[in-house]
N, C-alpha and C positions, 0 to 999 in steps of 0.2 A: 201259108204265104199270104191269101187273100185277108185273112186276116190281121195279119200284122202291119198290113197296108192299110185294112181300115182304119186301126188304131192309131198310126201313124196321122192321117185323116183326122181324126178325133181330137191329136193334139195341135196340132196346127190350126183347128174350130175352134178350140179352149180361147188360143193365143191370141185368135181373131175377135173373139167376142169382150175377150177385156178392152182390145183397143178400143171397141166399138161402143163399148159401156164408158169408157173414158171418153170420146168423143160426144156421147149422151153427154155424159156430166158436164162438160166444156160448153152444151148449146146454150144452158139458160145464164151463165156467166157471161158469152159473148151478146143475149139480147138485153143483158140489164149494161155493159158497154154501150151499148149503141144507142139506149135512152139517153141516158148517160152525159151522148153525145163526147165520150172519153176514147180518145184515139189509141193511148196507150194498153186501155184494158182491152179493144178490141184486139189491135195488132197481138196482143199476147194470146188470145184468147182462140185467133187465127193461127195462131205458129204454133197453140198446140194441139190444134185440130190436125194440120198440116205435118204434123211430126206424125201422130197415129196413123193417118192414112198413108204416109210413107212405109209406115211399119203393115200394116192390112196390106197394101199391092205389093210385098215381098215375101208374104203368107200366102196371098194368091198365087203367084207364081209358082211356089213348093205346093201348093193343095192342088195347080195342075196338071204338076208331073204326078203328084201322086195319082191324081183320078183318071190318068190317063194310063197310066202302070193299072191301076185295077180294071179300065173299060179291055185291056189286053186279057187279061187273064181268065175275065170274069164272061164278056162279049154280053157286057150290057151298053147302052145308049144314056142308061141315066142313073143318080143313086136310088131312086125310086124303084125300080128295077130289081134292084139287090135283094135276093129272097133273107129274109127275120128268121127264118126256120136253120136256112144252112152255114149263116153267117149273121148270130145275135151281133156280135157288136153293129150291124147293119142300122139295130134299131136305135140305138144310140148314136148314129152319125144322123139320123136324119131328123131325130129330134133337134139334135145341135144345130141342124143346117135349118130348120122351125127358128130357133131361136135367131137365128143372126136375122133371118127376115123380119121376124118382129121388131126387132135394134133398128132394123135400118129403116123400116117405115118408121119409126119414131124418129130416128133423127129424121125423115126427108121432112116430115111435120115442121120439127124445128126449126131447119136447117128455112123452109119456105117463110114461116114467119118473120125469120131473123133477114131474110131477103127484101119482105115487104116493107118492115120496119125499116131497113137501111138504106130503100130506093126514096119512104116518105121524109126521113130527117135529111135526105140529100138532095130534095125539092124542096123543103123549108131553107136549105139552105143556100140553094139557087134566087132561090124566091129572096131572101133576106140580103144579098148579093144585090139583085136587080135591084131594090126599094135603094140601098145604099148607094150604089154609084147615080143614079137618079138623084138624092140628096145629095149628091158633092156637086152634079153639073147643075143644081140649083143654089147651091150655095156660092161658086163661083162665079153665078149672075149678079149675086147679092154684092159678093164683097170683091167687085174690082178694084183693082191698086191702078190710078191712074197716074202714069211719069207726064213728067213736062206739069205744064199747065193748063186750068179749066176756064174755059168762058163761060159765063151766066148773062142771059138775056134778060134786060130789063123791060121790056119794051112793052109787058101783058100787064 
């Protein structure tokens, strides 16, 4: 039983890790977007991040019930817990569970860059905003349209 709960565990890690490798793939698409300064490649680049992690917290959800089905069975606190001797696939889920941590600190990397980079092109473009409307209330110094009529002093 405990282990066909592992297994079960095992696939639902699989399931997780592709999304997770597809979200990898997605980071450096979305930072070369945001050079870019290309709204379209972002927002896609976004919706497909945001698809996979849809799909990850409904993987999480089923890998709770299951860990929670084995913390009953098993009267462990953690998968680290799990003895390798009396349950091999033990050793295979926690490699797996190794792996998604590695995924994930790689995307949190990406995912931080892709944040720096989008906080600085949207201060250049605050910045290029402020320079602009500064040139229109100097240019509408320059170029009054004046109605009616103008007097000219002759008198200097």
């Amino acid at each position: 039983m405990v282990e066909n709960i592992i297994s079960e565990m095992i696939e639902l890690i699989e399931k997780k890790l592709i999304s997770l490798k597809h979200i990898l793939g997605l980071k450096p698409k979305q930072k070369e977007a945001i050079e870019e300064e290309n709204m379209e490649g972002i927002e896609s680049a976004i919706d497909g991040i945001q698809s996979q992690i849809n799909i990850v917290n409904e993987i999480d959800s089923m890998y709770m019930l299951k860990l929670n089905e084995l913390k009953s069975y098993t009267d462990i606190e953690d998968i680290a817990q799990l003895n390798d001797i009396k349950y091999p696939r033990a050793i295979i889920l926690k490699d797996k569970l190794a792996e998604i941590k590695s995924l994930l600190q790689q995307i949190k990397v990406l995912d931080d860059d892709n944040n720096l980079l989008m906080s600085e092109k949207f201060a250049e473009t605050k910045e290029r905003l402020k320079n602009l409307r500064q040139g229109q209330k100097m240019a509408k110094g320059y170029f009054v349209e004046h109605s009616g009529t103008m007097f000219i002093d002759e008198r200097n």
